[in-house]
Structures are given as structure tokens and as C-alpha cells.
C-alpha positions as YAML, in Angstrom:
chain: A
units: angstrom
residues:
- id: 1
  name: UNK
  ca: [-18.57, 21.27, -5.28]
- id: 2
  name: UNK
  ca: [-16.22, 21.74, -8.00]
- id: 3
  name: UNK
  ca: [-16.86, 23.71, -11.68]
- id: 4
  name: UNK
  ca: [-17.95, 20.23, -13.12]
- id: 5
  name: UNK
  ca: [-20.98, 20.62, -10.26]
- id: 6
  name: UNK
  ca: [-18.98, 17.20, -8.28]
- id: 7
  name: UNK
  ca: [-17.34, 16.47, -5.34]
- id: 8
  name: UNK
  ca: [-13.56, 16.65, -4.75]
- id: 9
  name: UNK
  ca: [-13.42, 13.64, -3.69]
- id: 10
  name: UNK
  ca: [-14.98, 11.78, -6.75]
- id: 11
  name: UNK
  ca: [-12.47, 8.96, -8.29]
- id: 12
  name: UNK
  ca: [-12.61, 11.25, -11.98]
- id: 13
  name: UNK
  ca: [-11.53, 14.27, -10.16]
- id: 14
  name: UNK
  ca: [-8.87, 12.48, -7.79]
- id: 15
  name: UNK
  ca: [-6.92, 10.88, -10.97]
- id: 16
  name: UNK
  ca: [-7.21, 14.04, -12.92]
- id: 17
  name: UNK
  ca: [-5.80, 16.23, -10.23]
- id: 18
  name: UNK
  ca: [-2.91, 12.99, -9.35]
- id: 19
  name: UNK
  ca: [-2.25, 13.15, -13.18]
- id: 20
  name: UNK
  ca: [-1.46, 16.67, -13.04]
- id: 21
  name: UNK
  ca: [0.48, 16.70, -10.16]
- id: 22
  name: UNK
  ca: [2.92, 13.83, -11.99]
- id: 23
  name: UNK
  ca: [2.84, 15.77, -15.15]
- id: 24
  name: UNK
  ca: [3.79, 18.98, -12.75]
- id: 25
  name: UNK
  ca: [6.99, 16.98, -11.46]
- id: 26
  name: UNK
  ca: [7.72, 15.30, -14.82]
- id: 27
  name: UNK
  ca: [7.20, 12.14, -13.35]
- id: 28
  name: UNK
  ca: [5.85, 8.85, -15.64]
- id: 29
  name: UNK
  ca: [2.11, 8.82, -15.71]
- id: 30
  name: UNK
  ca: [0.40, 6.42, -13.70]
- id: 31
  name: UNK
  ca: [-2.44, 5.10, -11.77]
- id: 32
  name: UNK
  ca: [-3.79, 5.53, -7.96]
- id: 33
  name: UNK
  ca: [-4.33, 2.09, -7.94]
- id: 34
  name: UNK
  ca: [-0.64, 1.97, -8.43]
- id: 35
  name: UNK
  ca: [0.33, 3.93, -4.83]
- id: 36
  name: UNK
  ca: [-2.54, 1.02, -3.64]
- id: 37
  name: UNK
  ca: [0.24, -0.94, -4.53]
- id: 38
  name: UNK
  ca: [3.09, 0.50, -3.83]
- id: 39
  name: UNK
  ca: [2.42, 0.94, -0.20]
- id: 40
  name: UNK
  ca: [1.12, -2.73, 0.03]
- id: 41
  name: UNK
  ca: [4.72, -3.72, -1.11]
- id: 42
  name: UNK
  ca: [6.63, -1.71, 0.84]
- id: 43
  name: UNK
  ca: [4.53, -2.61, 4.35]
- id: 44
  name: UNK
  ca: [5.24, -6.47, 3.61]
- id: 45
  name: UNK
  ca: [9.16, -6.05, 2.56]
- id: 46
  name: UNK
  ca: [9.54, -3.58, 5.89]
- id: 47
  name: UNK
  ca: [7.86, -6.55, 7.49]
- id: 48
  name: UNK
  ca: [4.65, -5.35, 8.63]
- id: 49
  name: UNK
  ca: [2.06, -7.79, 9.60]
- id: 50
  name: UNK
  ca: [-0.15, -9.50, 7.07]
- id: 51
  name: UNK
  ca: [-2.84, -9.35, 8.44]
- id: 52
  name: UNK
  ca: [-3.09, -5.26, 9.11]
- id: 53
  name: UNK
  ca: [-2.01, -4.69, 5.59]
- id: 54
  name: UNK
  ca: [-4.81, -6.94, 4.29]
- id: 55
  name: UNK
  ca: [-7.01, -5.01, 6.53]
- id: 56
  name: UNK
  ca: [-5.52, -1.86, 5.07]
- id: 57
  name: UNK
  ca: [-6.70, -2.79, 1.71]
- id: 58
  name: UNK
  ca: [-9.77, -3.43, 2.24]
- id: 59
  name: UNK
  ca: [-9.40, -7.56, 1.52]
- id: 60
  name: UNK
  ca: [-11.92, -9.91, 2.37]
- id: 61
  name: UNK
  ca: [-9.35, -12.05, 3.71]
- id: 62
  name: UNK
  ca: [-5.65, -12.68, 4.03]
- id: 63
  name: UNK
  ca: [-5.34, -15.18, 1.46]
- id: 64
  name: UNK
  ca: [-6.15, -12.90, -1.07]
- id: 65
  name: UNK
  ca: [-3.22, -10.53, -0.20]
- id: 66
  name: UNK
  ca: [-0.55, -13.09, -0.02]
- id: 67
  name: UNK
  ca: [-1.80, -14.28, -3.00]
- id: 68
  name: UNK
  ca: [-1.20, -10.97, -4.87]
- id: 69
  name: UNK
  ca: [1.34, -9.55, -2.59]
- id: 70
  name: UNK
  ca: [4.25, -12.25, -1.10]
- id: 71
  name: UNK
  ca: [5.67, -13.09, -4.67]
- id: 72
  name: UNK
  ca: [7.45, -9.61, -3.98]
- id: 73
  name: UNK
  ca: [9.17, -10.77, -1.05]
- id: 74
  name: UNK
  ca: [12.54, -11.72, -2.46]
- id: 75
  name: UNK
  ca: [14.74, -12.21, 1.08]
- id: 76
  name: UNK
  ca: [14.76, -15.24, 2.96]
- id: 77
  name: UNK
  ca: [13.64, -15.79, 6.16]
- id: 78
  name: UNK
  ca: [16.58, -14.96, 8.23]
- id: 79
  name: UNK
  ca: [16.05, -11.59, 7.27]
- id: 80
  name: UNK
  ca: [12.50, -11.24, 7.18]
- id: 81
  name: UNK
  ca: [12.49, -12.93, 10.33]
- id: 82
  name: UNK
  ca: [14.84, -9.77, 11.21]
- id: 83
  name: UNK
  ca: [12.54, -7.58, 10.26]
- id: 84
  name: UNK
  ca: [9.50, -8.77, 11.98]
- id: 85
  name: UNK
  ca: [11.48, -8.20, 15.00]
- id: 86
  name: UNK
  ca: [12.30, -5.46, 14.86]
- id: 87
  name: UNK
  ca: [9.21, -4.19, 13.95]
- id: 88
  name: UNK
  ca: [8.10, -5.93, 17.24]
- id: 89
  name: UNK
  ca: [10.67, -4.01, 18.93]
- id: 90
  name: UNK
  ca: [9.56, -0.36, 17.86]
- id: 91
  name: UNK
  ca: [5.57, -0.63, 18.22]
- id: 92
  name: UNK
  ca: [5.46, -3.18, 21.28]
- id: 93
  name: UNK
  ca: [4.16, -6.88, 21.30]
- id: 94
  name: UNK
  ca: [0.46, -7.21, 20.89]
- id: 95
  name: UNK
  ca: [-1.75, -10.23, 19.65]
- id: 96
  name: UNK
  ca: [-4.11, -10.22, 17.05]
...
């Protein structure tokens, strides 16, 4: 338990220690949920399945991540389709 008698782990202490660690690097202030984000983004641009990455975050269901999530997707689909592929190609075929 920390000074403040808490976890490390508790959201308070997580964002205070993140904030620091921007502030630390001089880099623009922002939120966790913002990294949620982030890494949402990049997964579906590289690609990735849509269905992991709503399982990733936690989403009751797909719908709700392409709801919030494939307005980001700016290629079209020759190159996504790309992308897919090769994705394919460097973690095997599988089904879902």
C-alpha cells in the first residue's frame, strides 16, 4: 500500500503517476483513456481483426466498436484488404 494507505493499482494513483511521467518527458497532458484509444486505432488501421480488438476493450459487442472505432479507417479496401492479409500471413489462419 502506498503513503495515501491505497493500492498501486487504484485508477487515482495510475493517472497521477501517468501524469507525471508526461510532465517528466514534456509531453501534452492527457488521459489513460486516451492510450484506450490509441491502441484501438492503431489495431484496426494495422488491420487487426474486429472482433479481438472489441474483445480487447472490454465491449459488449462488436457493433459498439465499429461504431466508435471504423470512422478512423480512412484507406479503401484494396489496401485494407492488404492488410488483413498480411496479417493472415504472419500469425497463421484461424477461425473465430
Amino acid at each position: 500500500m502506498s503513503a495515501l494507505n491505497k493500492h498501486f493499482y487504484y485508477h487515482d494513483i495510475i493517472n497521477k503517476k501517468f501524469k507525471e511521467l508526461l510532465q517528466l518527458n514534456c509531453i501534452e497532458i492527457r488521459t489513460l483513456y486516451n492510450l484506450r484509444q490509441t491502441f484501438a486505432l492503431q489495431l484496426i488501421r494495422n488491420g487487426a481483426d474486429i472482433i479481438w480488438v472489441s474483445k480487447m476493450l472490454g465491449h459488449k459487442d462488436v457493433s459498439m466498436t465499429l461504431s466508435v472505432y471504423t470512422k478512423f479507417i480512412t484507406e479503401n479496401e484494396d489496401v485494407r484488404l492488404i492488410k488483413i492479409e498480411k496479417n493472415g500471413n504472419l500469425y497463421g489462419d484461424y477461425l473465430i
